[in-house]
KETIDREN-713837 format. One line per field, with one value per residue: residue in one letter; y, z, x of N, C-alpha, C, O, CB in turn. Coordinates in Angstrom, 2 decimals, always signed. Each point is the difference from the previous one (the first is absolute). Glycine has a CB too. Layout:
<rs>
r = (A;...)
ny = (Y;...)
nz = (Z;...)
nx = (X;...)
cay = (Y;...)
caz = (Z;...)
cax = (X;...)
cy = (Y;...)
cz = (Z;...)
cx = (X;...)
oy = (Y;...)
oz = (Z;...)
ox = (X;...)
cby = (Y;...)
cbz = (Z;...)
cbx = (X;...)
</rs>
This chain:
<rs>
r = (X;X;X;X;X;X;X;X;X;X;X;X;X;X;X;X;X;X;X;X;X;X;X;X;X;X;X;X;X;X;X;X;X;X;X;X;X;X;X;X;X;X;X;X;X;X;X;X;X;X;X;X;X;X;X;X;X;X;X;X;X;X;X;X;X;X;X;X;X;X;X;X;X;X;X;X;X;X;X;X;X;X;X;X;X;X;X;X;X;X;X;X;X;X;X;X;X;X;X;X;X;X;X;X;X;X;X;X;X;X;X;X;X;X;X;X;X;X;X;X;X;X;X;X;X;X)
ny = (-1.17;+2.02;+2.04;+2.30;+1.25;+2.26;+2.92;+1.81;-0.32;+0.46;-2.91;+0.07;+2.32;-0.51;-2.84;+1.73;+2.98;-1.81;-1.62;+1.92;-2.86;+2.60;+3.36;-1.78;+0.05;-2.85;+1.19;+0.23;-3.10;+0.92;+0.03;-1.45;-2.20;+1.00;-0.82;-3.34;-0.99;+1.41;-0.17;-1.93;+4.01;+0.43;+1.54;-1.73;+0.20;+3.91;-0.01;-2.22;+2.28;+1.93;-2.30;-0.01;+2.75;+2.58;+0.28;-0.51;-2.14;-1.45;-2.89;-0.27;-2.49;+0.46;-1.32;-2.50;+2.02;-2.61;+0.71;+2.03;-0.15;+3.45;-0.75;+2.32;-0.66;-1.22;-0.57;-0.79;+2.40;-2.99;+3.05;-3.88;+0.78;-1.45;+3.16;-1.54;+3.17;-1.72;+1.70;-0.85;+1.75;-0.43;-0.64;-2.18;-0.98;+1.27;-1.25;+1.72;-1.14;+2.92;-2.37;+1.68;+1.72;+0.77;-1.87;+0.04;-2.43;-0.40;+1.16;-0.15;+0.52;+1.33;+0.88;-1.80;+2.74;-3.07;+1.31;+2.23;-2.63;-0.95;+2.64;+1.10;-3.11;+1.11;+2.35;-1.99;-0.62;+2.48)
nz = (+0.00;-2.29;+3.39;-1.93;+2.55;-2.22;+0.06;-0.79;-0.84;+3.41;+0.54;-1.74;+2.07;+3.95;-0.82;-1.62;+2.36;+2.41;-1.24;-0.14;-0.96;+0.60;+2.77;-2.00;+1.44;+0.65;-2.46;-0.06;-0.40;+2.35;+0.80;-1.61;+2.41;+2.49;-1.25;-0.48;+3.11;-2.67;+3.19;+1.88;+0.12;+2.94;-2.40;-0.45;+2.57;-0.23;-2.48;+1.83;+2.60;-1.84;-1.54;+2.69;+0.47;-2.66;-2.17;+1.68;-0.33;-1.38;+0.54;-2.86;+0.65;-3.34;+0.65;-3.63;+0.92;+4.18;+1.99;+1.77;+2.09;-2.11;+3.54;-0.36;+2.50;+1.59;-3.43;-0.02;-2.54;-0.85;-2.76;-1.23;-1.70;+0.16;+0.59;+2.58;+2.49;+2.41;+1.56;+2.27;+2.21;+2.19;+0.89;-1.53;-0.32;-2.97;-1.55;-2.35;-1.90;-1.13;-2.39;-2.15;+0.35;+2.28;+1.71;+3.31;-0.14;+1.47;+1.66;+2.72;+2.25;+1.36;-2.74;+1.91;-1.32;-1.51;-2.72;-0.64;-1.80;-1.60;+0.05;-1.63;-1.32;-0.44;-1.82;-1.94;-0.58;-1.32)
nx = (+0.84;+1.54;-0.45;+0.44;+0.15;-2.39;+1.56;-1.24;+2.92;+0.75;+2.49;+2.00;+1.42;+0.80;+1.97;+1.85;+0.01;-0.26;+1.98;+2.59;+2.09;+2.06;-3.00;-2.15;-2.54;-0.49;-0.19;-2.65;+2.32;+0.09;-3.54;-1.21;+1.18;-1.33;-3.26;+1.12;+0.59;+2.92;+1.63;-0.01;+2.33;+0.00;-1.83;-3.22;-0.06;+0.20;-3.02;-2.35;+0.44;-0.64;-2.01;-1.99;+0.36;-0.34;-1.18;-3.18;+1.65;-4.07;+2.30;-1.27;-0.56;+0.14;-2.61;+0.11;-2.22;-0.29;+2.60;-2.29;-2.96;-1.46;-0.17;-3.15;-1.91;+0.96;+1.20;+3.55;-0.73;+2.09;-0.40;+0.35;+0.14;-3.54;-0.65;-0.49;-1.23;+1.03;-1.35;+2.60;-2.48;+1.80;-4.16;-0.58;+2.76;-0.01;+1.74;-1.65;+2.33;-1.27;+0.81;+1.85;-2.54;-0.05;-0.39;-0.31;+1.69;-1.03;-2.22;+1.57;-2.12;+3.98;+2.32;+2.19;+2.33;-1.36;-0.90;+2.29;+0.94;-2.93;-1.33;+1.80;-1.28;-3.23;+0.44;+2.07;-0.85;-1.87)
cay = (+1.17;+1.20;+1.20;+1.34;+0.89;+0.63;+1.10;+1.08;+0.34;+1.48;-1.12;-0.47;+0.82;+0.18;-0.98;-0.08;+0.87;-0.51;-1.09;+0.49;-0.93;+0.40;+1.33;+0.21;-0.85;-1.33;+0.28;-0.42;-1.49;-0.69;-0.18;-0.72;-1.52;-0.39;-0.04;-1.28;-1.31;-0.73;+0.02;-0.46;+0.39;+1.13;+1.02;-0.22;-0.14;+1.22;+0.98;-0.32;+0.21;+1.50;+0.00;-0.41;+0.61;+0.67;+0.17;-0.75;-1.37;-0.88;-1.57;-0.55;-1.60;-0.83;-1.05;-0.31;+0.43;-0.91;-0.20;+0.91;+0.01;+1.51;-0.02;+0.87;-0.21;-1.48;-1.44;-0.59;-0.02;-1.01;+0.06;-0.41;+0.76;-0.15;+0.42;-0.79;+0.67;-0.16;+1.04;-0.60;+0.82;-0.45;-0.21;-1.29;-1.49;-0.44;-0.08;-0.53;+0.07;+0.26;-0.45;+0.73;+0.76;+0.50;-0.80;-0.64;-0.99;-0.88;+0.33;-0.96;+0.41;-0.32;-0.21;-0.23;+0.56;-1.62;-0.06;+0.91;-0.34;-0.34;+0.46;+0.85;-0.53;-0.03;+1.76;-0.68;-1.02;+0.35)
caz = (+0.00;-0.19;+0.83;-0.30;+0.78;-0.56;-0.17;-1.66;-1.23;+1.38;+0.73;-0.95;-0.52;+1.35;+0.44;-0.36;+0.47;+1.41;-0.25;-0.63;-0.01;+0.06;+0.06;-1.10;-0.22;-1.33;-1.22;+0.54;+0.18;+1.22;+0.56;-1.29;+0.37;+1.40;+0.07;-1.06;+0.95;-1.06;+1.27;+1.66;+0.33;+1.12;-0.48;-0.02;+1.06;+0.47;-0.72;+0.23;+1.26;-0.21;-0.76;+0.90;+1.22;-0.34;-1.68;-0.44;-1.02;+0.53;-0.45;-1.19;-0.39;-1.16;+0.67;-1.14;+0.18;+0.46;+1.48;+0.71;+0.79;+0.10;+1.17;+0.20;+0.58;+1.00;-0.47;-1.29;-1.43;-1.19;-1.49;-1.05;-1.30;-0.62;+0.53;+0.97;+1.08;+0.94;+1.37;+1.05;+0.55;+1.27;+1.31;+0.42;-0.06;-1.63;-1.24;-0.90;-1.71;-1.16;-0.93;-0.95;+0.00;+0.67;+0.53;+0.75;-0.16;+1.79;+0.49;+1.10;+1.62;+0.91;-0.59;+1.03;-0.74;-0.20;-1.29;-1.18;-0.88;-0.75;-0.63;-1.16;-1.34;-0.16;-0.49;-1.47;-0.90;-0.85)
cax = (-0.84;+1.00;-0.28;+0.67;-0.47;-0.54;+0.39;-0.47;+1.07;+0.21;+0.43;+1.44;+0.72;+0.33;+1.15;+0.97;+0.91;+0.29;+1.38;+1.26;+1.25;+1.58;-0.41;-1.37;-1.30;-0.20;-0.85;-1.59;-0.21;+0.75;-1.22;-0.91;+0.16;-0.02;-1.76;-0.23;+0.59;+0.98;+1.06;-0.55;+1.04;-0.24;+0.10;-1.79;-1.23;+0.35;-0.65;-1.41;-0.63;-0.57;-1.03;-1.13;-0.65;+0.25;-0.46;-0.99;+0.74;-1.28;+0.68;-0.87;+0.72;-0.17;-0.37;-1.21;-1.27;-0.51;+0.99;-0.05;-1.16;+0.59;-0.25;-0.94;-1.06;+0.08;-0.34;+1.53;-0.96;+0.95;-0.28;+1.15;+0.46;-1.57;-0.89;-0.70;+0.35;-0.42;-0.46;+0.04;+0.12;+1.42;-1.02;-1.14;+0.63;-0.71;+0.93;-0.68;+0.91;-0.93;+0.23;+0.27;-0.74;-0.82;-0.75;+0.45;+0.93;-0.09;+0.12;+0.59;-0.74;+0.90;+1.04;+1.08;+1.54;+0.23;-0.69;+0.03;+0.79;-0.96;-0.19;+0.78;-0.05;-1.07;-0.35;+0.64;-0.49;-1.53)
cy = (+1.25;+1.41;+0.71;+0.65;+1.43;+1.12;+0.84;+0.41;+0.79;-0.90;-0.46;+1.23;+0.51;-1.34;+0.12;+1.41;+0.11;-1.06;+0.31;-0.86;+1.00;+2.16;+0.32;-1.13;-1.24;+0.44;-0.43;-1.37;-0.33;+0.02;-0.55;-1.64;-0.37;-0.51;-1.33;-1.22;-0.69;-0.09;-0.08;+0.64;+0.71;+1.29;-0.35;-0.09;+1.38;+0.80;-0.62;+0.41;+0.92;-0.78;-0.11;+1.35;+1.40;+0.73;-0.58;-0.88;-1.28;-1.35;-0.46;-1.05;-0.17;-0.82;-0.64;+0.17;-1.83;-0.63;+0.85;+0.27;+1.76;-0.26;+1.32;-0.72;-0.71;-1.03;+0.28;-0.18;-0.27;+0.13;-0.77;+0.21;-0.81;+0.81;-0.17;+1.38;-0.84;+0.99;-0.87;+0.83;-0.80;+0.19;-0.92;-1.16;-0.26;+0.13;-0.17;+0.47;+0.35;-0.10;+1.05;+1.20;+0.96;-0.50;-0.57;-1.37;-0.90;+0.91;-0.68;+0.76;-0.86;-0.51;+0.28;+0.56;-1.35;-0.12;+0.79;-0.41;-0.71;+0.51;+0.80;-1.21;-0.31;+1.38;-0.19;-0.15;+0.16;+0.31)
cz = (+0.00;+0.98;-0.51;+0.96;-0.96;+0.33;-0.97;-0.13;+1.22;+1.02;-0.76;+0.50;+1.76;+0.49;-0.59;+0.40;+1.21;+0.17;-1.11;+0.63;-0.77;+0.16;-1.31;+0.06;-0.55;-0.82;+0.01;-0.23;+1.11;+1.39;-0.31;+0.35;+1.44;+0.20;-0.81;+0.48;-1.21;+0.87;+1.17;-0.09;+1.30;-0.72;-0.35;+0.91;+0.87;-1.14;+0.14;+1.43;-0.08;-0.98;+0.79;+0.69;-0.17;-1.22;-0.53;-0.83;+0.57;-0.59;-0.57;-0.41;-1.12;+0.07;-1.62;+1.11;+1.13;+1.31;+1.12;+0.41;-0.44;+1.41;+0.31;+0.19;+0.81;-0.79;-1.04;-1.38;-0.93;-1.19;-0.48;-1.06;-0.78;+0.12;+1.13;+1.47;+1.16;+1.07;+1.20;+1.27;+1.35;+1.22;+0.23;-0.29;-1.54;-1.11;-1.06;-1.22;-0.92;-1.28;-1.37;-0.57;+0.54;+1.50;+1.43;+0.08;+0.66;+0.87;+1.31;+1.47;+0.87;-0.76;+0.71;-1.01;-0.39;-1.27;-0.90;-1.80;-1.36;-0.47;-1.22;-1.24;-0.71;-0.64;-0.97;-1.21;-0.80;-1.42)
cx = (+0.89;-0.70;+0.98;-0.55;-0.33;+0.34;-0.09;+1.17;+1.05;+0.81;+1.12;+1.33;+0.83;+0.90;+1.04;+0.67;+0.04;+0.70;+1.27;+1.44;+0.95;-0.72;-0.96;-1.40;-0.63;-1.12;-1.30;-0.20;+0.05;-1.26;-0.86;+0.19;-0.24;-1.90;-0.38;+0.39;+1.00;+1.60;-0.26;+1.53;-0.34;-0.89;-1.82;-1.16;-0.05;-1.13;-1.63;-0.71;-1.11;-0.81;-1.59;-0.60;-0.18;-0.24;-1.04;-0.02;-1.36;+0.46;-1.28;+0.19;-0.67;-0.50;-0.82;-1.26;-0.49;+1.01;+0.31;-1.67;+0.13;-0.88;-0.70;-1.40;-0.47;+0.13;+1.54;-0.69;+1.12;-1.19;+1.18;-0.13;-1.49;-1.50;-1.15;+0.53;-0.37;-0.01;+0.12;-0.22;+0.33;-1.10;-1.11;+0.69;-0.13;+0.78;-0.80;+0.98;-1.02;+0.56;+0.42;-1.00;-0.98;-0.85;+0.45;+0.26;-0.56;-0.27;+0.30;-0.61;+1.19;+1.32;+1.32;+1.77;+0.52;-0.59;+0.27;+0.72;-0.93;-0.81;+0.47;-0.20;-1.48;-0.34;+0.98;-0.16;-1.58;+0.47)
oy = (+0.24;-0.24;-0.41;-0.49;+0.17;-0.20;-0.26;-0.56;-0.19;+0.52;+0.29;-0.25;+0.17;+0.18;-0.32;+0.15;+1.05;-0.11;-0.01;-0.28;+0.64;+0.80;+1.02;-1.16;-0.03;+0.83;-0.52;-0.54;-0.79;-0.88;-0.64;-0.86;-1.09;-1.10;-0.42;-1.10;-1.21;-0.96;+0.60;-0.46;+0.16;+0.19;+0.52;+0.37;-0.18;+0.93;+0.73;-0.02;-0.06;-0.83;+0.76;+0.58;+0.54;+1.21;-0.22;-0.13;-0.10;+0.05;+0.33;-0.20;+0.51;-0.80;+0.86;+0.10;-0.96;-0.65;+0.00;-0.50;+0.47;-0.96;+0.77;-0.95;-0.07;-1.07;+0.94;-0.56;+0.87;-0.32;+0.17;+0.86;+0.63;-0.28;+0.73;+0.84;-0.90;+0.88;-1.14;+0.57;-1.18;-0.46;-0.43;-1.00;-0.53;+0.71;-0.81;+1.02;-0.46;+0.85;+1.16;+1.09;+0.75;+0.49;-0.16;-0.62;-0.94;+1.19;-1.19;+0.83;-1.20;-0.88;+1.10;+0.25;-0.09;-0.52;-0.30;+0.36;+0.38;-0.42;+0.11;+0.16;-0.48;-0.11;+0.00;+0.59;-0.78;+0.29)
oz = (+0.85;+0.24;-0.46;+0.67;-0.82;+1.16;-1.18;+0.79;+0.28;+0.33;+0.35;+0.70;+0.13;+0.75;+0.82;-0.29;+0.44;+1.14;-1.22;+1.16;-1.02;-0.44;-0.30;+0.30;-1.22;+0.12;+1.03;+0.45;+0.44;+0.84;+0.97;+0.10;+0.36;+0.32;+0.09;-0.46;-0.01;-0.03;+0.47;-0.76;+0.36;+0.35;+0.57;-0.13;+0.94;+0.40;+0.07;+0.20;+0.28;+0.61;-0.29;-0.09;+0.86;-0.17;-1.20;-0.87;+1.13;-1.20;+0.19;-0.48;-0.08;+0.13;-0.75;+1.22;-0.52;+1.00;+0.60;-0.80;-0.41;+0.26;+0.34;-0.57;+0.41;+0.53;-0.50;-0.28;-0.34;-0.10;+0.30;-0.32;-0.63;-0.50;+0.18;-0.04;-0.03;+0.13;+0.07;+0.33;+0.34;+1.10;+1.00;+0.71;-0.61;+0.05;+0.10;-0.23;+0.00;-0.26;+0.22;-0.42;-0.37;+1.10;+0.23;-0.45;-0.17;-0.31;+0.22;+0.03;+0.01;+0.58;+0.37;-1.21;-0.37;-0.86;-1.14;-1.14;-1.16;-1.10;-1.01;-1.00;-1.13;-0.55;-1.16;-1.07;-0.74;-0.87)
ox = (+0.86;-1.18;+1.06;-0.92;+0.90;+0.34;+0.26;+0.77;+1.18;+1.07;+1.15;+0.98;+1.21;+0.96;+0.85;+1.19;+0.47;+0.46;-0.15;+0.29;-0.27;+0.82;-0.62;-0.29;-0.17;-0.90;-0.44;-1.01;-0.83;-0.19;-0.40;-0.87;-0.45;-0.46;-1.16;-0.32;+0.25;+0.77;-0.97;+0.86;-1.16;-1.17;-0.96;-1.17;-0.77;-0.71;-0.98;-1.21;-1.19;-0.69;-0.93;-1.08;-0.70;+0.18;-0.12;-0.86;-0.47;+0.23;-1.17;+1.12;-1.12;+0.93;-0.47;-0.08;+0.56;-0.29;+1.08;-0.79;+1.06;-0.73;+0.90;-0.53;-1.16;+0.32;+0.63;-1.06;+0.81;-1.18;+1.18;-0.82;-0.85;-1.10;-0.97;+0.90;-0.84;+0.85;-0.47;+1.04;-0.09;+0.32;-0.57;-0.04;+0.93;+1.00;-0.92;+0.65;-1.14;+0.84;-0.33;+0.41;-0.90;-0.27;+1.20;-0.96;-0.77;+0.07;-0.25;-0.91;+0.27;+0.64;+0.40;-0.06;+1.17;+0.71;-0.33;-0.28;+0.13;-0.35;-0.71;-0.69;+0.09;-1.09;-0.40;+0.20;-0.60;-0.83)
cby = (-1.50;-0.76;-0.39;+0.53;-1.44;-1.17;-0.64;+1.71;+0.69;+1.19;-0.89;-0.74;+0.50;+1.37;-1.09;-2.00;-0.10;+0.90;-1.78;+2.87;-3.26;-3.72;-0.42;+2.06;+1.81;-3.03;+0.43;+2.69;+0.31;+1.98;+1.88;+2.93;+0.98;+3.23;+3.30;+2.43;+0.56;+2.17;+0.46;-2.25;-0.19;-0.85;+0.06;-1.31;-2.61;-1.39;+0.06;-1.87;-0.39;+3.10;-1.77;-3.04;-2.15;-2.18;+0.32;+1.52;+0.73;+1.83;-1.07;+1.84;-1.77;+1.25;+0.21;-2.15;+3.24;+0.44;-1.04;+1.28;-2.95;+2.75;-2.38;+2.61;+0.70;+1.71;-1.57;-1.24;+0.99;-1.95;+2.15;-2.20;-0.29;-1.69;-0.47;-4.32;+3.05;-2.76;+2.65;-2.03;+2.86;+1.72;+2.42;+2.07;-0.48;+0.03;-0.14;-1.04;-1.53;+0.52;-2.98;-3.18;-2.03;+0.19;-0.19;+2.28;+2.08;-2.85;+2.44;-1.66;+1.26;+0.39;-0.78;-2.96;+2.36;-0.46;-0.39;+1.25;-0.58;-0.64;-0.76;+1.51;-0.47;-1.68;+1.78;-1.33;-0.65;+0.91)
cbz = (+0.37;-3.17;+2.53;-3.00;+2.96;-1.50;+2.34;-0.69;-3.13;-0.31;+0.62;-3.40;-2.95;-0.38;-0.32;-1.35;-2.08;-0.63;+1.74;-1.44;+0.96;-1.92;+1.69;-2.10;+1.32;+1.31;-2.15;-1.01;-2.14;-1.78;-0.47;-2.32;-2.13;+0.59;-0.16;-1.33;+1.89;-2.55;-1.51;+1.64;-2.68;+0.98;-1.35;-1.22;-0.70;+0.66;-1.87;-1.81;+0.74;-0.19;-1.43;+0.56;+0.57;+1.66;+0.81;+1.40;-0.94;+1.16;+1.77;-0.16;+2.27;-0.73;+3.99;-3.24;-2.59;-3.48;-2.02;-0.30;+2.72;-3.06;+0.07;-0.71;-1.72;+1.18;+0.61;+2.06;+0.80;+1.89;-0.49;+1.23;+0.65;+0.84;-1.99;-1.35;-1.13;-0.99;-1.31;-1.63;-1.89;-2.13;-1.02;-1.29;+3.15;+0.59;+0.96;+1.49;+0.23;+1.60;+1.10;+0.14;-0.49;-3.51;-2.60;+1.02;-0.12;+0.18;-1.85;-1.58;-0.51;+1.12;-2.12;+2.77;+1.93;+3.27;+2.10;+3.63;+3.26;+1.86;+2.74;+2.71;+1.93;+2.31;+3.33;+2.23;+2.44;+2.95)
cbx = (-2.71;+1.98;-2.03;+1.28;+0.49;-1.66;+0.65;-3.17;-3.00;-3.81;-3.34;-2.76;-3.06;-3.28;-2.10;-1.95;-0.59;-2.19;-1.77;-1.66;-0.91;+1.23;+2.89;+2.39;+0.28;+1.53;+2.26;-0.06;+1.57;+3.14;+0.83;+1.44;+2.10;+2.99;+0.67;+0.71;-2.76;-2.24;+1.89;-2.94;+2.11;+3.71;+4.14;+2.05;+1.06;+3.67;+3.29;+1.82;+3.22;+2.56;+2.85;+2.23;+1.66;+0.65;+2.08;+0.20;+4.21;-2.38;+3.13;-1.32;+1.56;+0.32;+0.28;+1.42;-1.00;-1.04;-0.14;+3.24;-1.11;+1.17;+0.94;+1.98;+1.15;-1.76;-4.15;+2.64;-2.87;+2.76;-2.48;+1.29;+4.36;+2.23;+1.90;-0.67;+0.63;-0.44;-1.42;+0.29;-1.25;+2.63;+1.02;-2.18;-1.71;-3.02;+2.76;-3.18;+2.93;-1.96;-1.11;+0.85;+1.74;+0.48;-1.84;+0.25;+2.63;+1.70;-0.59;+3.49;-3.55;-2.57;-1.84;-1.84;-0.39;-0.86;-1.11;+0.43;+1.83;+0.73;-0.10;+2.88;+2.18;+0.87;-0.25;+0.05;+2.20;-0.62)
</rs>
């Protein structure tokens, strides 16, 4: 799973003139790579800090579509690439998959973290 860290141009342009080697300034790859995790160095993990705490820098992962849950409202909501879904809400318990079109699939009651795995391949496999 790939991650970057995010920064507008204003952020870019402020890290590279707050990090400086031999009394000059690094360049905007050198930052570009660090936010990209292409370099694990001191000097990179120093620019991803600021980027965060300082430059409203926001992490971001690369994930395929169905190997990840989104997480709002209390409920887990898995979208796949077939277009199948699942809903899982985290207070009642319930689950329901909805088929490519729409449709409803399945449905579950008291859905244990034991079952999610099956459910997914099942939303899959539609």
């Amino acid at each position: 799973m790939n991650k970057y860290i995010s920064v507008n141009k204003e952020g870019i342009k402020a890290l590279q003139r707050t990090f400086r080697v031999n009394g000059k300034a690094i360049c905007e790859r050198c930052v570009k790579n660090a936010l990209a995790f292409r370099t694990d160095n001191e000097l990179a993990r120093k620019i991803r800090f600021a980027a965060i705490k300082h430059h409203d820098g926001c992490t971001y992962y690369v994930c395929k579509e169905g190997e990840f849950f989104f997480d709002s409202d209390s409920c887990w909501h898995g979208i796949y690439p077939n277009r199948a879904e699942i809903y899982l809400d985290k207070q009642t318990g319930e689950g329901t998959v909805y088929g490519p079109k729409g449709n409803v699939v399945a449905k579950y009651a008291n859905v244990m973290l034991s079952q999610i795995n099956e459910i997914k391949s099942m939303a899959a496999a539609l």
